[in-house]
C-alpha positions in Angstrom: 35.5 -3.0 -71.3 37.6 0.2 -70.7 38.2 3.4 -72.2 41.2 4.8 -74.0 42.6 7.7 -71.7 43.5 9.3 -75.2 40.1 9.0 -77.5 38.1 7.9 -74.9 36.9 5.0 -76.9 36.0 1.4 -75.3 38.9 -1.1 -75.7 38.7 -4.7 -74.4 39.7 -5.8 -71.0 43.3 -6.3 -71.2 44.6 -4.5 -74.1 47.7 -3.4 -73.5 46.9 -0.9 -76.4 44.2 1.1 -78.0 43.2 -0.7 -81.0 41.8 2.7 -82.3 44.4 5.2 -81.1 47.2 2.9 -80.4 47.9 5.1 -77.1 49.1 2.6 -74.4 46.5 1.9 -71.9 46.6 2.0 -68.0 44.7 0.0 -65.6 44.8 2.9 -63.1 44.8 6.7 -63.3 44.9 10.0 -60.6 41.6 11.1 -59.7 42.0 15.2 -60.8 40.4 16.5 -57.6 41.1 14.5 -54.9 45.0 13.0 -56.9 44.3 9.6 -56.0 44.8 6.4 -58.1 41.6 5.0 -59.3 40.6 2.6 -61.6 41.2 3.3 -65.7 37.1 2.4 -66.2 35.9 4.8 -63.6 33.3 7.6 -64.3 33.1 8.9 -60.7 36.0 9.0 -58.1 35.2 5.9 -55.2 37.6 8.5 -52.5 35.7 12.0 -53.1 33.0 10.9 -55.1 33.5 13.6 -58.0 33.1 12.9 -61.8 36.5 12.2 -63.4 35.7 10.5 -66.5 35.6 13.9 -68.8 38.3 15.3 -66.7 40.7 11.9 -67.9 39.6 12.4 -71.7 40.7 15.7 -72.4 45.2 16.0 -71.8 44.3 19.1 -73.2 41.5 21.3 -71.5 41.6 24.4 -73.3 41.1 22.9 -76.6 38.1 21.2 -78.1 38.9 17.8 -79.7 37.4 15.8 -82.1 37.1 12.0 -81.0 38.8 9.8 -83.9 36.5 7.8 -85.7 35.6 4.5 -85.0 36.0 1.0 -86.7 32.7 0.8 -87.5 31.9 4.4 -88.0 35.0 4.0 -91.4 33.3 0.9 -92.8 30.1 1.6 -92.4 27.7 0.9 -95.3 25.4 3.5 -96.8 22.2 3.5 -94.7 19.4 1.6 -96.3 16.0 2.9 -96.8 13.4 2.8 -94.0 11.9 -0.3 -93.9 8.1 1.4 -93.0 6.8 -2.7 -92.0 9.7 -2.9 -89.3 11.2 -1.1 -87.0 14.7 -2.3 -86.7 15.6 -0.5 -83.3 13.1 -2.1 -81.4 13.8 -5.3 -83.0 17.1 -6.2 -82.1 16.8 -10.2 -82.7 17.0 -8.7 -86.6 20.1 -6.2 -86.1 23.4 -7.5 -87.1 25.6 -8.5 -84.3 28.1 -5.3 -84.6 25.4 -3.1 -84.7 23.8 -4.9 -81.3 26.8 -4.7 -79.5 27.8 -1.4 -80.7 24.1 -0.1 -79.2 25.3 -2.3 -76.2 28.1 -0.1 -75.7 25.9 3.5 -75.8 23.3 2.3 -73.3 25.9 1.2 -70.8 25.8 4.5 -69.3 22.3 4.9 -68.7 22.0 1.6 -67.6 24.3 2.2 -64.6 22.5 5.8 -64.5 18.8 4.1 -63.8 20.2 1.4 -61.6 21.9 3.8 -59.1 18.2 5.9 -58.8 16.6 2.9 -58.3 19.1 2.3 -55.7 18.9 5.9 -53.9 15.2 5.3 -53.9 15.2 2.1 -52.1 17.5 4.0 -49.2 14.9 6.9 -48.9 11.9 3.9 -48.8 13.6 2.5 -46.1 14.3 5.1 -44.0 10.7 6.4 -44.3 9.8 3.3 -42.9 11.9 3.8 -39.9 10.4 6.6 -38.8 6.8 5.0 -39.2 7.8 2.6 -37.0 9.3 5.4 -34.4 5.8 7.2 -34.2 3.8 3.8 -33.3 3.0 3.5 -29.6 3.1 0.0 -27.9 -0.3 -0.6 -26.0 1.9 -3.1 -23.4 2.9 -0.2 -21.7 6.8 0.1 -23.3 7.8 3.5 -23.8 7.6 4.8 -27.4 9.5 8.1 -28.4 7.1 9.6 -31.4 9.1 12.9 -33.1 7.1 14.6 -36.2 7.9 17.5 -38.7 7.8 21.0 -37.4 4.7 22.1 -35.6 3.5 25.7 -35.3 1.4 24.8 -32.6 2.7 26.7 -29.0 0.9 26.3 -25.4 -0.7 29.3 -23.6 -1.6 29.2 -19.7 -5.2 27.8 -20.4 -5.9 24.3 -19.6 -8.2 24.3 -22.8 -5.9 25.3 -25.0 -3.0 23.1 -23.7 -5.8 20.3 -24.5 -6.2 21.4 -27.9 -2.6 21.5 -28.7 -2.4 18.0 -27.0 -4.7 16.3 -29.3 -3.6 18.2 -32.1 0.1 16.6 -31.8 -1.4 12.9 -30.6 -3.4 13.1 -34.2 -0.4 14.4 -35.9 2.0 12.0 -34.5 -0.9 8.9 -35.3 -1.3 8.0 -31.6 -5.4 8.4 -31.9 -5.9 4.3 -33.4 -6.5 3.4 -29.6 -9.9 5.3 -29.9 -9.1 7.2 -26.8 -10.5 10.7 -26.4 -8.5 13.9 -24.7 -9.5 14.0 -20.5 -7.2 17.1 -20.6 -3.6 18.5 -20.2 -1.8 20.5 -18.3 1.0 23.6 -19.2 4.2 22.4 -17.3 6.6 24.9 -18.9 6.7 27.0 -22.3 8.2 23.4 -23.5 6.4 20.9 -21.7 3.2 19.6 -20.9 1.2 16.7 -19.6 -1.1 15.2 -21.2 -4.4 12.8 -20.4 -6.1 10.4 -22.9 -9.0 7.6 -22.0 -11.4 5.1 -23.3 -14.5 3.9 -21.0 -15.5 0.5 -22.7 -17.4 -1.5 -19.8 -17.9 -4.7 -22.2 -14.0 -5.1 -22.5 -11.2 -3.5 -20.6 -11.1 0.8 -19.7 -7.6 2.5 -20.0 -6.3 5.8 -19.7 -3.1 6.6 -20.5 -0.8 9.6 -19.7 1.6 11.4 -22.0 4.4 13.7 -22.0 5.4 16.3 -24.7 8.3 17.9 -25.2 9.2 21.2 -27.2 12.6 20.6 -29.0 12.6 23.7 -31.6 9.7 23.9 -33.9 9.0 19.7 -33.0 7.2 18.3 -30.4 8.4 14.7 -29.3 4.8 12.8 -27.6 6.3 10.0 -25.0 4.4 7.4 -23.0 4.8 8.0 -19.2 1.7 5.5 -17.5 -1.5 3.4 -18.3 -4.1 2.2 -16.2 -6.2 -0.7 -17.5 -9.9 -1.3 -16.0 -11.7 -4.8 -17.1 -15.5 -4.6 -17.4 -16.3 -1.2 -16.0 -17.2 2.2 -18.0 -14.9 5.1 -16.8 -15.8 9.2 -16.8 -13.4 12.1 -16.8 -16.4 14.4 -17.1 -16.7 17.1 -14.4 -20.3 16.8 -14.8 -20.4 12.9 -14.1 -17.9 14.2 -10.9 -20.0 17.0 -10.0 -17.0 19.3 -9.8 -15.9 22.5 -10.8 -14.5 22.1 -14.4 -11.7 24.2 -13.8 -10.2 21.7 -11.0 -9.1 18.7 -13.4 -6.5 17.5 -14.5 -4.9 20.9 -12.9 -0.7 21.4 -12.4 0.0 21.5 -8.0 2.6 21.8 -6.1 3.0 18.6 -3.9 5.6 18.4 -1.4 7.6 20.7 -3.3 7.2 18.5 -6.2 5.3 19.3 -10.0 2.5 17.2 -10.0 -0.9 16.8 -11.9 -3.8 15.8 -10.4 -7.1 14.4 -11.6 -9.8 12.2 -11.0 -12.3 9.4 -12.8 -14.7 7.6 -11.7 -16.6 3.8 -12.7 -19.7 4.6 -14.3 -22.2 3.8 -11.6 -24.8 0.8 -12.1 -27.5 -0.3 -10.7 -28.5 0.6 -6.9 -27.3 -1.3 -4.3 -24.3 -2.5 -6.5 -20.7 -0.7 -5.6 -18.9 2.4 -7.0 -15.7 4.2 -7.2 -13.9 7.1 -7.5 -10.1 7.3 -8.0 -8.4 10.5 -7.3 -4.5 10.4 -9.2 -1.8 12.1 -8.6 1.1 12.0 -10.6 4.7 13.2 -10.6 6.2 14.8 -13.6 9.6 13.9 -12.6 9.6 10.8 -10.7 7.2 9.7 -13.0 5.0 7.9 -10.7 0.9 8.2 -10.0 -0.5 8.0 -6.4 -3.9 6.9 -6.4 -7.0 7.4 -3.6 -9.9 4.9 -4.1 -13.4 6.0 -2.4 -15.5 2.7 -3.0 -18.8 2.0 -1.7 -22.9 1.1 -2.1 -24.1 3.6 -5.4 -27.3 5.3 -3.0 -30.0 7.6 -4.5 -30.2 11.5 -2.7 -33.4 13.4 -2.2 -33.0 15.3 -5.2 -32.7 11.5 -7.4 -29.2 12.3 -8.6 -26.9 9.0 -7.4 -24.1 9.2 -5.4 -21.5 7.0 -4.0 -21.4 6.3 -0.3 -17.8 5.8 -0.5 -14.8 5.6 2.0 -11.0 5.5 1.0 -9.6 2.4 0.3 -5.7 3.3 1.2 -4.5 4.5 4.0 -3.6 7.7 4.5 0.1 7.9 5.3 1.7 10.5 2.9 1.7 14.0 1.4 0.2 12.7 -1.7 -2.4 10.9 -0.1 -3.6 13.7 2.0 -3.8 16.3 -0.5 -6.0 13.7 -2.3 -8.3 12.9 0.5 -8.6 16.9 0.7 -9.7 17.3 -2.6 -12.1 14.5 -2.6 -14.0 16.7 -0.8 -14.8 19.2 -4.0 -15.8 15.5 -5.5 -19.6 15.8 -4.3 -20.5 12.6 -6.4 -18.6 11.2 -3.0 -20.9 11.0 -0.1 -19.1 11.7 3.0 -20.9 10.0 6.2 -21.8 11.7 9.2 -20.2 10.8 13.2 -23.5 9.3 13.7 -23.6 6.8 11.0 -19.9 5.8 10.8 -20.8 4.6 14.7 -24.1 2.9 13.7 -21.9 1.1 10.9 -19.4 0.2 13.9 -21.8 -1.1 15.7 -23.4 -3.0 12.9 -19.8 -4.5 11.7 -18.7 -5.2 15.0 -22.7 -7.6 15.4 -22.4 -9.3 11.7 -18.6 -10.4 13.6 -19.9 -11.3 16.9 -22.8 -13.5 14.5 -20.2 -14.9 12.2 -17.9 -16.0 15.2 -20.9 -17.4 17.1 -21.9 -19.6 14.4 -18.9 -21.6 14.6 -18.8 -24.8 16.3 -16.4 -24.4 18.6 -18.6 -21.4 19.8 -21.4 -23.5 20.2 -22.2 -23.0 24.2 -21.4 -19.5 23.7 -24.0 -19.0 21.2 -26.5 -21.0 23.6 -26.3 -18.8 26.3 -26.2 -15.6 24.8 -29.3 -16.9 23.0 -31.6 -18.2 25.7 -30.1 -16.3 29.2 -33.3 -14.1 29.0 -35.6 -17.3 28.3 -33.9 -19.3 31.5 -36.0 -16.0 33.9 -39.2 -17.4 32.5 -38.1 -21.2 32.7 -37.2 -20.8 36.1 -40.3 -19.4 36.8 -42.0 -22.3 35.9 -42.9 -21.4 32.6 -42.7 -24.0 29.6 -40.8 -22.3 27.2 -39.0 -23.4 23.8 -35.6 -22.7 23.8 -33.5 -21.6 20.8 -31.5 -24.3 19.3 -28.7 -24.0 16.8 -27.6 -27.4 14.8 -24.3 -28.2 13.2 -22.3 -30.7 10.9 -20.0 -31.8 13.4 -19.1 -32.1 17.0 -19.2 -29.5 19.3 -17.9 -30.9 22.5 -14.5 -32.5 23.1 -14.8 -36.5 23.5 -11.9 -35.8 26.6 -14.3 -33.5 28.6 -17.8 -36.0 28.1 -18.7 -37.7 31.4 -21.7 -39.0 30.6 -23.6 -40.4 27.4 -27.1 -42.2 26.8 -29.5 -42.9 23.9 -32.5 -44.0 22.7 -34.2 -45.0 18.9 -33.3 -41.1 17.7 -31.1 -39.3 20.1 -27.5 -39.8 21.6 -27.2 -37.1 24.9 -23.8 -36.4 26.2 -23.0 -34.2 29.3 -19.3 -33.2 29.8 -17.2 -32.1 33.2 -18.5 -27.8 32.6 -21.7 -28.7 32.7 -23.4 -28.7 29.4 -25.2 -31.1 28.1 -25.2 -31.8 24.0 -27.5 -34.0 21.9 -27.3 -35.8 18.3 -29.8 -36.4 16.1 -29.3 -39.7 14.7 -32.1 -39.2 11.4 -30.6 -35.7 10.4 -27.2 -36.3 11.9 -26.9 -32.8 13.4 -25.3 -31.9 16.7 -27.1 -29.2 19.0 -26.8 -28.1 22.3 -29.5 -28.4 25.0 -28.2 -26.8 28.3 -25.3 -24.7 28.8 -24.3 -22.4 31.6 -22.2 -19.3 31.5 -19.6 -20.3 33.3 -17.9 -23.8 34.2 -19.8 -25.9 36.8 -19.6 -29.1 37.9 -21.1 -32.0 35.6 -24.8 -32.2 35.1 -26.4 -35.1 35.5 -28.8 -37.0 32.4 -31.8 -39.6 32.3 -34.6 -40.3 30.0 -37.9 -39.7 31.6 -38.9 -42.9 29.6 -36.5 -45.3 27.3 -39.1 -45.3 24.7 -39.9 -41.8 24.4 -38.1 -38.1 23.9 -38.4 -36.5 27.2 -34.9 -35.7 29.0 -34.1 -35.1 32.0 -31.2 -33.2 33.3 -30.1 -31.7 37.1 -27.9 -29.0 37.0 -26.5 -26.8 39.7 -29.1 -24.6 39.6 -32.8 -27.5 39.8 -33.9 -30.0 37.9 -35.1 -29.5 34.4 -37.3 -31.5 31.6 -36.5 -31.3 27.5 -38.1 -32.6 25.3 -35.9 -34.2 22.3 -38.1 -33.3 19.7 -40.1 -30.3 20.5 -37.7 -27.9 22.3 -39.9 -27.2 24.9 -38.1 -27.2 28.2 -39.5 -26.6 32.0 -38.5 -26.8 35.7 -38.9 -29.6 37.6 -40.0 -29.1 41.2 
């Protein structure tokens, strides 16, 4: 259906006429504001967007005129009394078909009305949704822009109240769902500051996670910079739990000529005699990047009962951010630095546990002999019967090339090679040991059983003659 430019009554598609009017109709008029040609039918311009239906009724503006009467509205019967059992405007199966299409024709407008708020609605749903889903942070690590309506909130020089204002805008922007609490923030400039979140959860997996918010106007935009995960170990920010001045962390430095932000955590000590650590970070505002110093060592208990951790750094130090972290470690007195003297006694002990570990090798076999019994050889030689120490192993300790002799009885195999050692196998346990070895290379040393059918050795080396007994250790000199 379309209107009558003249009357402004509905006509049927197509009429070349208006079968109330008899003006002749077009299928497309000049939009009054913006001139264009439009569609006959429409109520607002689809070029500027302005109403143009009234405009296209009235040829004559400056006169109000009376729309001529309708078909129905000249042969219209009298009205009927009210029917009080029915009500026939709500029952429209029982209206006669004019009358249903003529009430048709009046709600048209409405109809298209309603449909277009449902439609703007639907636009501002959707774009509310949008900026849900730019305020959610991804816990992966991706970085997540969140922007919120204006904020009042403003940063003084006070590390407190740059925290405050922190947690305010992570609350505001719903970045709090992680369960994280505020470790602090730092001031950068009147529009931008650093911020530090955590949560210690030794069951599971400890994160914290550093922030960066910007002042844009009255808004502040909250941005992902870093995260550090930590599986199965409780974490502290606390200065208390660092024993540090609570003034010192997280606190803005000058690095190298770079803004950076330094602070330090540590894993919530267990049990003594298990391991601890503290991490001292540094991170750069603009490359964006945290340096870290581990001190890890034994947790130990002071005088005074308060733990501590004997700790030493884990990286090297090699660069200005490294240094100015091993510097402030020292204002970290939950670290226990070690003294000259007990760094050396560690040396010495480190450099024994290697000697041991090497020596109980096979292929260190003779070695470990004669480091073992050189002192016991003074009392052998002096005619002594002493028991020499004796290590055993899973598998040979000689080399088959170097053997020059080999006998055996019931329970023993005895091998001598070309140095001058001398090597026996059990055959019940099938262990190798060594029996004789000298310190240095000598010419081969000669072997007998005292008797085939027992235990007792015999051996001659460059130095006597010497008895060993198979089973018992005991060895003596032979005169």
């Amino acid at each position: 259906m379309i209107r009558c430019n003249k009357c402004g009554e509905q006509v049927p598609d197509g009429s070349a006429f208006c079968n109330h009017c008899g003006t002749p109709i077009s299928t497309e008029v000049q939009c009054p504001s913006c001139q264009a040609h439009i569609p006959a039918n429409s109520v607002f311009c689809p070029k500027c967007g302005k109403m143009v239906r009234n405009d296209m009724i009235d040829d004559e503006p400056t006169q109000k005129r009376t729309p001529a009467p309708t078909y129905h509205e000249l042969h219209r019967e009298p009205a009927k009394p009210a029917q009080p059992q029915s009500d026939p405007w709500r029952d429209t199966a029982s209206r006669p078909a004019t009358e249903r299409q003529e009430a048709a024709t009046l709600s048209s407008e409405p109809a298209h009305y309603n449909r277009n708020v449902l439609i703007g609605a639907a636009v501002v749903a959707a774009i509310i949704v949008a900026l849900l889903l730019l305020r959610t942070c991804d816990n992966s690590g991706t970085t997540t822009v969140a922007t919120g309506s204006d904020s009042t909130l403003l940063v003084t020089d006070t590390t407190g109240d740059a925290t405050a204002v922190f947690w305010a805008e992570m609350e505001r922007h719903n970045l709090v769902g992680d369960g994280a609490k505020p470790a602090g923030a730092v001031k950068i400039d009147d529009n931008r500051m650093i911020g530090i979140a955590y949560l210690s959860d030794a069951t599971s997996r400890s994160f914290y996670k550093i922030y960066e918010l910007n002042r844009s106007g009255n808004v502040w935009d909250v941005e992902l910079r870093d995260a550090k995960y930590i599986n199965g170990r409780g974490i502290s920010f606390e200065p208390s739990a660092l024993i540090t001045d609570i003034s010192q962390m997280p606190r803005g430095v000058d690095v190298n000529g770079k803004d950076c932000v330094y602070f330090a955590y540590m894993n919530t000590p267990g049990a003594e005699g298990t391991t601890g650590r503290v991490s001292l970070c540094l991170y750069d505002v603009e490359g964006k990047k945290v340096t870290t110093l581990d001190y890890d060592g034994p947790i130990k208990t002071r005088d005074d009962g308060r733990r501590y951790i004997y700790g030493k750094p884990l990286q090297r130090i090699s660069s200005p951010e490294t240094r100015f972290l091993q510097s402030e470690a020292q204002n970290v007195k939950i670290i226990y630095f070690p003294t000259a003297e007990e760094l050396r006694a560690e040396q010495e002990a480190l450099e024994k546990e290697e000697e041991e570990k090497k020596l109980a090798d096979p292929d260190n076999a003779d070695a470990r002999w004669s480091q073992e019994n050189d002192s016991l050889m003074h009392s052998i030689n002096s005619g002594k019967e002493t028991k020499v120490k004796t290590a055993t192993y899973d598998k040979p300790i000689f080399n088959l090339k170097d053997m020059h002799k080999k006998i055996e009885n019931e329970g023993y195999i005895v091998f001598s090679d070309n140095k001058g050692a001398v090597y026996g196998f059990n055959k019940d346990t099938r262990k190798y040991f060594t029996i004789y070895s000298p310190k240095k290379a000598t010419e081969p040393t000669d072997i007998g059983f005292a008797n085939s059918k027992n235990n007792l050795l015999r051996y001659r080396t460059a130095t006597g003659r010497y008895s060993y007994d198979l089973v018992s250790g005991h060895t003596k000199r032979i005169e």
